[in-house]
Biopython code that builds the backbone (N, CA, C, O; Angstrom):
import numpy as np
from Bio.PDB.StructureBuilder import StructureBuilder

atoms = [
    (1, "UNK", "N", (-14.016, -0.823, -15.570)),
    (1, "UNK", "CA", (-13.217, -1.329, -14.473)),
    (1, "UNK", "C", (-11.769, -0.880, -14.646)),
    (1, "UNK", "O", (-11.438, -0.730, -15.822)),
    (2, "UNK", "N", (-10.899, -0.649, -13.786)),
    (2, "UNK", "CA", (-10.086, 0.207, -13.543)),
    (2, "UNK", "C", (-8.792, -1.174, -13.723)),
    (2, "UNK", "O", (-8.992, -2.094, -12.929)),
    (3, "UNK", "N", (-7.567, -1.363, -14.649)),
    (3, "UNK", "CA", (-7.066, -2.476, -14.045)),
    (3, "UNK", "C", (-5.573, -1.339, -13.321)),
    (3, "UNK", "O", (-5.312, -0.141, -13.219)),
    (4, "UNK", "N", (-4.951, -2.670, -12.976)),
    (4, "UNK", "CA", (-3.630, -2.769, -11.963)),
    (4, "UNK", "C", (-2.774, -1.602, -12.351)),
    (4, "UNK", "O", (-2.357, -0.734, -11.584)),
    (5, "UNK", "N", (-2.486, -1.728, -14.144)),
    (5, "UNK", "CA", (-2.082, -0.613, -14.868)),
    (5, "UNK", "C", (-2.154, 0.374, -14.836)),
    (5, "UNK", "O", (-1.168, 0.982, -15.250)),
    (6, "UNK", "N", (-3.210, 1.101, -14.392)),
    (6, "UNK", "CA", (-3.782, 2.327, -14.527)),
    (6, "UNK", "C", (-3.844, 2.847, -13.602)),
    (6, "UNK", "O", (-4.280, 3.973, -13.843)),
    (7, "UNK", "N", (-3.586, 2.668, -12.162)),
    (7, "UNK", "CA", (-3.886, 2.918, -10.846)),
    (7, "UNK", "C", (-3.017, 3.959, -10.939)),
    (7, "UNK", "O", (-2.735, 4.287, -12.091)),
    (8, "UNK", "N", (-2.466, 4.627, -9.973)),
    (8, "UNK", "CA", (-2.038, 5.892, -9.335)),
    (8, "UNK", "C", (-1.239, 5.054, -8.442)),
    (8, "UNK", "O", (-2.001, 4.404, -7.727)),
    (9, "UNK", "N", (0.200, 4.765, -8.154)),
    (9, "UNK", "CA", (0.643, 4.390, -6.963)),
    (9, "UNK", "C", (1.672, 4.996, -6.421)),
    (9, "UNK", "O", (2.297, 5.728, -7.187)),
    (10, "UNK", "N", (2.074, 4.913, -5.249)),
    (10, "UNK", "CA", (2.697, 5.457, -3.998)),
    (10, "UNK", "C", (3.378, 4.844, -2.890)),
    (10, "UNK", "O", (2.874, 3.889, -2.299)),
    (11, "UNK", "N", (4.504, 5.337, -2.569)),
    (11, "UNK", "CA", (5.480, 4.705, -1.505)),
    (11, "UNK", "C", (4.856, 5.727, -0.659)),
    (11, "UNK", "O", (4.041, 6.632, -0.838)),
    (12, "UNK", "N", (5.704, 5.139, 0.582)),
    (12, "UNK", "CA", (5.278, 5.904, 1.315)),
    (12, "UNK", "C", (7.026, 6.891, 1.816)),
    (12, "UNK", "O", (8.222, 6.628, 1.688)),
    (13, "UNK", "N", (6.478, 7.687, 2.213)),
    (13, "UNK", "CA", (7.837, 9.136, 2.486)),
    (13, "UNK", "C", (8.938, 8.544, 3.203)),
    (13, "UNK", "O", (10.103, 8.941, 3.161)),
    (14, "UNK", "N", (8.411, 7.389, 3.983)),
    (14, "UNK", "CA", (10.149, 6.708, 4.917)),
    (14, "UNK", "C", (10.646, 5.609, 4.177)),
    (14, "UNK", "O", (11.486, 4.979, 4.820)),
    (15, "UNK", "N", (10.334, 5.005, 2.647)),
    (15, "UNK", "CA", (10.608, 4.342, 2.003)),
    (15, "UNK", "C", (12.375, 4.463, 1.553)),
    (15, "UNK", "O", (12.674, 5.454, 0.886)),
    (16, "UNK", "N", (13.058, 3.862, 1.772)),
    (16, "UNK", "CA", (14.688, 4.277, 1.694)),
    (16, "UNK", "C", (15.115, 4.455, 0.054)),
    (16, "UNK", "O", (14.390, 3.795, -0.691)),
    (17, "UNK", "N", (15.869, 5.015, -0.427)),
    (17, "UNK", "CA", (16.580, 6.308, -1.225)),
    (17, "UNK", "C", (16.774, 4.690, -2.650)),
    (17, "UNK", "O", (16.972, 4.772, -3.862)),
    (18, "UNK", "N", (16.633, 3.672, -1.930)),
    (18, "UNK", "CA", (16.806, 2.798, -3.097)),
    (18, "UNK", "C", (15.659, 2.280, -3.985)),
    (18, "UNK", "O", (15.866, 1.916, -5.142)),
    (19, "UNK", "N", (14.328, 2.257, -3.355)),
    (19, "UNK", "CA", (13.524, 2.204, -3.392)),
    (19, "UNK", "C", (13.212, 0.871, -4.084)),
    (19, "UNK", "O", (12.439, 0.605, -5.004)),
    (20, "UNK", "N", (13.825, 0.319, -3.554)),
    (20, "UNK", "CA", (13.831, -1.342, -3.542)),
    (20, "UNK", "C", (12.371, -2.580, -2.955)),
    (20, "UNK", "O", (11.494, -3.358, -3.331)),
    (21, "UNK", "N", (13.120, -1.871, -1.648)),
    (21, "UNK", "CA", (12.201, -2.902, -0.325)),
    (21, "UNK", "C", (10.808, -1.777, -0.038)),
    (21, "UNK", "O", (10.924, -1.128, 1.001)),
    (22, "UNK", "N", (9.621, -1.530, -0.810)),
    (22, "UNK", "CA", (8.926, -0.741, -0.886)),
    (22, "UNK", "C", (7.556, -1.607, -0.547)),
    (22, "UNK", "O", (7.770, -2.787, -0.825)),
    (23, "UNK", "N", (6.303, -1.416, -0.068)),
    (23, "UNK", "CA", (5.001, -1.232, -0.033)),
    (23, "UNK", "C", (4.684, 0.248, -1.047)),
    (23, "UNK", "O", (5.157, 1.384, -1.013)),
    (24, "UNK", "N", (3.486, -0.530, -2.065)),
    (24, "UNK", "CA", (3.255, 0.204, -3.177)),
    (24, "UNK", "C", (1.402, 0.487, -2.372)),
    (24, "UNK", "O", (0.899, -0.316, -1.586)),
    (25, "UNK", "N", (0.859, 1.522, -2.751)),
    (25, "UNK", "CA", (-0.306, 1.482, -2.806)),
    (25, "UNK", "C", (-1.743, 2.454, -3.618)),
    (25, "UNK", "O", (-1.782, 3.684, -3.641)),
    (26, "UNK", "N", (-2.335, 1.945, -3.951)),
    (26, "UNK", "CA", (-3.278, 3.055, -5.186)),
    (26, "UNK", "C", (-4.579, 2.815, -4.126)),
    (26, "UNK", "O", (-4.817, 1.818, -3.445)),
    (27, "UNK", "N", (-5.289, 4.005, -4.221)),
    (27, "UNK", "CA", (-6.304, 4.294, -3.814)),
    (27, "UNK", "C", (-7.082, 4.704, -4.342)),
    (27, "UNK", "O", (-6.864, 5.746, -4.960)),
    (28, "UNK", "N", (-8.407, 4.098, -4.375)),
    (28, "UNK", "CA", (-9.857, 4.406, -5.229)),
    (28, "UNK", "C", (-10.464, 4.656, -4.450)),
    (28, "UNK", "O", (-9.945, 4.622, -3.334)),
    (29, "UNK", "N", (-11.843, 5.034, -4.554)),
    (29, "UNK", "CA", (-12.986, 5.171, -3.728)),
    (29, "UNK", "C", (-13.015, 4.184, -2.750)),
    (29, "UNK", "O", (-12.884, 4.260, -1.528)),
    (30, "UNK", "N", (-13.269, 2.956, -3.723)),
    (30, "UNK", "CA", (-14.058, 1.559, -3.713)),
    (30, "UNK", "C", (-13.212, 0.864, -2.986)),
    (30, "UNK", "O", (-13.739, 0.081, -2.196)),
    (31, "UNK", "N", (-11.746, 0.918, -3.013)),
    (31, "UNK", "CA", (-10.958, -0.262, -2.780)),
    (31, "UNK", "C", (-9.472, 0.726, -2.707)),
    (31, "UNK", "O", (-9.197, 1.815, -3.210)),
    (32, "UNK", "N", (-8.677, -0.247, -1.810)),
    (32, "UNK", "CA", (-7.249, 0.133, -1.860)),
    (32, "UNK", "C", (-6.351, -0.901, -2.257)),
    (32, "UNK", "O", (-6.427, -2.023, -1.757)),
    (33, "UNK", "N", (-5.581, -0.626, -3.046)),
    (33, "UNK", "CA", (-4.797, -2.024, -3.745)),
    (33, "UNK", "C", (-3.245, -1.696, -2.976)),
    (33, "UNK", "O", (-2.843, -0.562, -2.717)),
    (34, "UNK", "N", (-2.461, -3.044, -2.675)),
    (34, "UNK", "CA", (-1.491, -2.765, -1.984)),
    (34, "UNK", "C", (-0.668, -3.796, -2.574)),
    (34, "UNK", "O", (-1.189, -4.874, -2.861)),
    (35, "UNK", "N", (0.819, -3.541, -2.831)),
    (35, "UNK", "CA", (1.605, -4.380, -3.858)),
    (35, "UNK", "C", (2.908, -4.101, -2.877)),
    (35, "UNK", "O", (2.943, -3.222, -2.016)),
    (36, "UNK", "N", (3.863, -4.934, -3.150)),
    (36, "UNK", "CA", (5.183, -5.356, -3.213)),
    (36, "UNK", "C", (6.037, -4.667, -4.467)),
    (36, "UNK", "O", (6.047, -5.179, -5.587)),
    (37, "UNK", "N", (6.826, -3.317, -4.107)),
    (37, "UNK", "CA", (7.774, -3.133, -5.115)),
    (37, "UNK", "C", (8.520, -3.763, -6.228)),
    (37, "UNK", "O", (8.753, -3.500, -7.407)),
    (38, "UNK", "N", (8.892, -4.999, -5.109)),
    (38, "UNK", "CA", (9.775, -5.841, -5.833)),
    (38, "UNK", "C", (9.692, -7.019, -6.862)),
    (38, "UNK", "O", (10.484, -7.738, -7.471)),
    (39, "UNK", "N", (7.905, -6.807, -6.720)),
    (39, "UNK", "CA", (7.337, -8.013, -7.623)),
    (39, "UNK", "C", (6.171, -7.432, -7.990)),
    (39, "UNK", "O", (5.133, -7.787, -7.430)),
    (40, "UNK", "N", (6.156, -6.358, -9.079)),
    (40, "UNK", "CA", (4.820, -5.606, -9.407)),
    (40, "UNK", "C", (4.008, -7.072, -10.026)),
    (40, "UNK", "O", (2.912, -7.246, -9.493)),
    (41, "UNK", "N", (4.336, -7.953, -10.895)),
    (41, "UNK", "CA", (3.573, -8.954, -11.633)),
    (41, "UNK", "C", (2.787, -9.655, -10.585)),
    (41, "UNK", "O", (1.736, -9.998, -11.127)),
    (42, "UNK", "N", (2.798, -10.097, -9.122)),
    (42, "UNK", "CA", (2.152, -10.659, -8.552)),
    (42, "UNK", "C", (0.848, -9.712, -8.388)),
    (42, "UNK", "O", (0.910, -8.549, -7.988)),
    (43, "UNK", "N", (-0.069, -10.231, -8.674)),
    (43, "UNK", "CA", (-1.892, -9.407, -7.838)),
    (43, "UNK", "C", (-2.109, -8.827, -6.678)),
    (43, "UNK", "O", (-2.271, -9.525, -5.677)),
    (44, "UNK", "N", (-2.139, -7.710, -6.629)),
    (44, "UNK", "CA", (-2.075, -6.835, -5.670)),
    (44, "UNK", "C", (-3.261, -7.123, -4.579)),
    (44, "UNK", "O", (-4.382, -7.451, -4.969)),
    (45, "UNK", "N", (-2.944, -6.979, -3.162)),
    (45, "UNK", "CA", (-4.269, -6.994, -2.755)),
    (45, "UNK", "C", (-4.790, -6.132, -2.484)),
    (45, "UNK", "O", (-4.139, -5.103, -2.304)),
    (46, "UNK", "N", (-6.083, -6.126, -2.337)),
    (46, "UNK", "CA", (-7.237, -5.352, -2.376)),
    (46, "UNK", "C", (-8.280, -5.728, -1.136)),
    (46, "UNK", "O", (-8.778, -6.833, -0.923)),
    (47, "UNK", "N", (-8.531, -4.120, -0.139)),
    (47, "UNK", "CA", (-8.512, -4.084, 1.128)),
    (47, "UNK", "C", (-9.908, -2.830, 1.086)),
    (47, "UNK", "O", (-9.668, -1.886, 0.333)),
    (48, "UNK", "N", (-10.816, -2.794, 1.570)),
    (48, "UNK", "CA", (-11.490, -1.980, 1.388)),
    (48, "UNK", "C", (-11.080, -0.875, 2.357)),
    (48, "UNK", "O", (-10.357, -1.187, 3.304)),
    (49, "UNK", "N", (-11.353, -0.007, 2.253)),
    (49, "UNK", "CA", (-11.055, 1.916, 2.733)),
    (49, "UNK", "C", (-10.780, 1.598, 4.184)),
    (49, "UNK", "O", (-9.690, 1.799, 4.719)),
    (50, "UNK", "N", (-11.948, 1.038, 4.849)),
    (50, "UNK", "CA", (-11.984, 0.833, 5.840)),
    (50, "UNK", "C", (-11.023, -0.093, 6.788)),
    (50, "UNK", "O", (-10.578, 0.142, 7.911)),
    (51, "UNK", "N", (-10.890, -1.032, 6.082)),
    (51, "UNK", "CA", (-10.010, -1.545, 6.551)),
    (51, "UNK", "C", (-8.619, -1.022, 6.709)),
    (51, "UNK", "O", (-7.866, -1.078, 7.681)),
    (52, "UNK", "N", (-8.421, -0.391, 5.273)),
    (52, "UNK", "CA", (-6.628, 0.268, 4.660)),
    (52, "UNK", "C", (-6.712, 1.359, 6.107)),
    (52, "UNK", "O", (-5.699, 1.350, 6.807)),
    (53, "UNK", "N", (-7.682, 2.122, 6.479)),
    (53, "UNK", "CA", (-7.327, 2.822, 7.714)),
    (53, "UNK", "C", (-7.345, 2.494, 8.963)),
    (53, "UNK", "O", (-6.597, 3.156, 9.683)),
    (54, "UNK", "N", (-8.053, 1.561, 9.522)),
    (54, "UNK", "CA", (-7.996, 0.851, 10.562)),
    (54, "UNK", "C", (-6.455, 0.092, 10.293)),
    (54, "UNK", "O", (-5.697, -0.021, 11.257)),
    (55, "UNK", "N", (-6.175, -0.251, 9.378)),
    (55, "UNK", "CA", (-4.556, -1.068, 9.708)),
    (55, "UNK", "C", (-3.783, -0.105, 9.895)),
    (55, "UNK", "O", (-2.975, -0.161, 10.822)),
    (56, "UNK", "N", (-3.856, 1.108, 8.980)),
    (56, "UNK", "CA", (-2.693, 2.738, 9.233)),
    (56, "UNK", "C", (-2.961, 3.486, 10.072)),
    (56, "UNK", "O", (-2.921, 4.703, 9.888)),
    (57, "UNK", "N", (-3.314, 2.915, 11.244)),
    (57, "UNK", "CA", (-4.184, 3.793, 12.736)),
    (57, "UNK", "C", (-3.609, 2.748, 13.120)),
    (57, "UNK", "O", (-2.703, 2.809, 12.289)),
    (58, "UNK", "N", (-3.391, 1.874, 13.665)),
    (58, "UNK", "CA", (-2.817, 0.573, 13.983)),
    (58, "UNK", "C", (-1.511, 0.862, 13.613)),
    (58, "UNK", "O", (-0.880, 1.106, 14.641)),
    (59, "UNK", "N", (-0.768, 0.954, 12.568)),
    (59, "UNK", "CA", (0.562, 0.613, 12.640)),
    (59, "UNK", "C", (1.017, 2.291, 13.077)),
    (59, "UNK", "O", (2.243, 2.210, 13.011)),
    (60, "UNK", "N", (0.778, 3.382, 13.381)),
    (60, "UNK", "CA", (1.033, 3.982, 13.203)),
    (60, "UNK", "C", (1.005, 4.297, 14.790)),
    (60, "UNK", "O", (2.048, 4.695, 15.310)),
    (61, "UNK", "N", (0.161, 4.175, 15.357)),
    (61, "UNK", "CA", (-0.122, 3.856, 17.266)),
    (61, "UNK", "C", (1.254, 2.730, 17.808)),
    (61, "UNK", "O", (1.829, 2.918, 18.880)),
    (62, "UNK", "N", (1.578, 1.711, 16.969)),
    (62, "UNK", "CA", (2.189, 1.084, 17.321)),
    (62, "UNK", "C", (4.100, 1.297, 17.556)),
    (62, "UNK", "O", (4.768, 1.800, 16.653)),
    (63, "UNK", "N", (4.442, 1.046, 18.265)),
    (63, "UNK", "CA", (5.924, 1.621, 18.769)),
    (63, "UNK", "C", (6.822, 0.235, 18.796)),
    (63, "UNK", "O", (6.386, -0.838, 19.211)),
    (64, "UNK", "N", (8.266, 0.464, 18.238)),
    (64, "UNK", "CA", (9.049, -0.539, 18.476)),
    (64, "UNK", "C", (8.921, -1.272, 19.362)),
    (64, "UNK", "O", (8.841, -2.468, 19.081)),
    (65, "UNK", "N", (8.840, -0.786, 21.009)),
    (65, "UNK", "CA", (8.434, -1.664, 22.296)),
    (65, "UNK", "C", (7.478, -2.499, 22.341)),
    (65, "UNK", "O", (7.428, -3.264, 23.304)),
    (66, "UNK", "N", (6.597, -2.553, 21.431)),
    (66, "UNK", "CA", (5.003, -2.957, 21.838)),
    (66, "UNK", "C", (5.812, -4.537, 21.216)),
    (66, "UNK", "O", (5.168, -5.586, 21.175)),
]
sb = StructureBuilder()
sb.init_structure("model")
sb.init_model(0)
sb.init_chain("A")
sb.init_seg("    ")
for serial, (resi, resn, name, xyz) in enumerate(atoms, 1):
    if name == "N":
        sb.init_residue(resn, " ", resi, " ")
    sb.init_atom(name, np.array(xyz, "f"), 0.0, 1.0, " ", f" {name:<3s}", serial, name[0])
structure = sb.get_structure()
């Protein structure tokens, strides 16, 4: 089993130069784990594939106006 430690993680490219106020995220097969920069010690959650893209098709369709 793979823990929290070991993951692979990633901001994403519009994340600002301080890299403070961040969404963290590691991707496995199985599962996508998604964390808070600012508080790595809290338990990341964990979202299956399917879901992690249905929400980033969603936010990504979505426009300030909406």
């Amino acid at each position: 089993m793979t823990t929290v430690y070991e993951l692979s993680w990633f901001k994403s490219s519009y994340s600002g130069s301080e890299n403070d106020n961040c969404v963290e995220v590691a991707v496995r097969p199985e599962v996508v784990h998604v964390r808070d920069s600012k508080d790595k010690r809290i338990r990341p959650l964990a979202v299956t594939p399917t879901a992690w893209t249905a929400f980033t098709a969603l936010a990504a369709d979505s426009s300030p106006d909406d």
